[in-house]
C-alpha positions as CSV (number, residue, x, y, z in Angstrom):
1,X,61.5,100.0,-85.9
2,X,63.7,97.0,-87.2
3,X,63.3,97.0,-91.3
4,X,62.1,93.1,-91.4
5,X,59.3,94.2,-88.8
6,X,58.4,97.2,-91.0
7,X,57.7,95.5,-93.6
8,X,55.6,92.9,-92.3
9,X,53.9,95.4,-89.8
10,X,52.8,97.6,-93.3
11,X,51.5,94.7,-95.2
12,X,54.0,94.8,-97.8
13,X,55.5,90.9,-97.1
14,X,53.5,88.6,-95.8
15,X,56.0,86.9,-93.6
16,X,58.6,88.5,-91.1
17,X,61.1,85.6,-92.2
18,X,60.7,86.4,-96.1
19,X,61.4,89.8,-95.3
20,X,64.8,88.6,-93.3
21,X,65.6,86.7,-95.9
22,X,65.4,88.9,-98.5
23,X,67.4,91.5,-96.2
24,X,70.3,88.6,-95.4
25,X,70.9,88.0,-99.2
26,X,71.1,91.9,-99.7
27,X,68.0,92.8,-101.8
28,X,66.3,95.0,-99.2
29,X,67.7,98.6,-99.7
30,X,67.5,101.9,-97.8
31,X,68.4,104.6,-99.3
32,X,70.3,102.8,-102.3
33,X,72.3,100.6,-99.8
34,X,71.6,97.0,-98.8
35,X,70.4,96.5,-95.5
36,X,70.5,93.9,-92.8
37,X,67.0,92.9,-91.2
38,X,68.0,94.7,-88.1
39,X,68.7,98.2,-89.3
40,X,66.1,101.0,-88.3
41,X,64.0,102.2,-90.1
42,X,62.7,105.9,-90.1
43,X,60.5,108.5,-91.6
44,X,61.7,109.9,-95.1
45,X,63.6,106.7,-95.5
46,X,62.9,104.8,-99.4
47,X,62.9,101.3,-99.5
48,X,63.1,99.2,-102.7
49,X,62.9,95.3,-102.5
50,X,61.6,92.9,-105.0
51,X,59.1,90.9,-104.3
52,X,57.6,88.2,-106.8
53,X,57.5,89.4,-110.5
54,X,57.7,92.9,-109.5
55,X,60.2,95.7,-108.1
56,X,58.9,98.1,-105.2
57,X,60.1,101.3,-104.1
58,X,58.3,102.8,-101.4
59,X,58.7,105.7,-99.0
60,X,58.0,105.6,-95.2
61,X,56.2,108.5,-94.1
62,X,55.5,107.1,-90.6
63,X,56.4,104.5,-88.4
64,X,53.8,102.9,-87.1
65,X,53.4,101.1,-83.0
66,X,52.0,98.0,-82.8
67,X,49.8,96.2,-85.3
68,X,47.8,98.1,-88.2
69,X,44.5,96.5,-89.3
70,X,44.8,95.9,-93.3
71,X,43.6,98.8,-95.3
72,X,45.3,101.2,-92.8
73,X,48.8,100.6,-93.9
74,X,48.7,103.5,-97.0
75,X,49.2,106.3,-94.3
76,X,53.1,104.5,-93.2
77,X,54.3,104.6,-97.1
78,X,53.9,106.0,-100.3
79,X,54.4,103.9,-103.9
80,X,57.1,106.0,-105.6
81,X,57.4,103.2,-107.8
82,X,56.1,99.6,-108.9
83,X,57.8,97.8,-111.7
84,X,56.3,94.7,-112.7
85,X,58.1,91.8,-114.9
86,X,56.3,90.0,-117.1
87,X,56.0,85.9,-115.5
88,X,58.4,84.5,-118.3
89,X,61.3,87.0,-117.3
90,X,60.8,85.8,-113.4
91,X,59.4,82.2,-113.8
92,X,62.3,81.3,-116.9
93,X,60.0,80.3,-119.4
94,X,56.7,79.0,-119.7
95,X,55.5,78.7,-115.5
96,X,53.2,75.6,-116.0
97,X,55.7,73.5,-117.9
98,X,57.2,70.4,-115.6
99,X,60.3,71.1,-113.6
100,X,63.4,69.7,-116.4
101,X,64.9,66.5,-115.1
102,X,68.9,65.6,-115.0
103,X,70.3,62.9,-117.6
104,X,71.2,60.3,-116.0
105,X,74.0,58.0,-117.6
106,X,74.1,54.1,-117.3
């Protein structure tokens, strides 16, 4: 099964095209290597990809056909690891404050 539809198919990104993206810009990993969207993945392999504040590694212990329903997606992976980051480390500061504007010169 392609890695971008594995991880969409197991709940663990919402969206197939977050899960390419994150594989085009080289922060999906298989085994320790960067992988492309396309490459397969199998049973044994260990993923680790960020996703929002936090840092997953996962291992697949079955590749599932078709759709799962939601809560069924625990017997495809294990957590091995879950780092999380606290939101001022991922957001840059304080997440509510107003986006900082450019000077402008006259």
């Amino acid at each position: 099964m392609r890695l971008d539809l594995f991880l969409r198919t197991t709940h663990l990104l919402k969206r197939r095209e977050l899960a390419k993206e994150l594989c085009d810009e080289g922060m999906v990993r298989i085994n320790g290597l960067p992988r492309k969207a396309s490459a397969e993945v199998s049973v044994g392999d260990e993923l680790d990809f960020p996703i929002y504040n936090r840092l997953l590694k996962v291992r697949v212990l079955d590749v599932p056909q078709g759709n799962l329903p939601k809560g069924s997606q625990w017997s495809f992976i294990e957590i091995l690891e879950d780092k999380r980051f606290p939101a001022e480390e991922y957001f840059g500061g304080d997440p509510l404050a107003p986006p900082q504007k450019s000077p402008t010169f006259h």
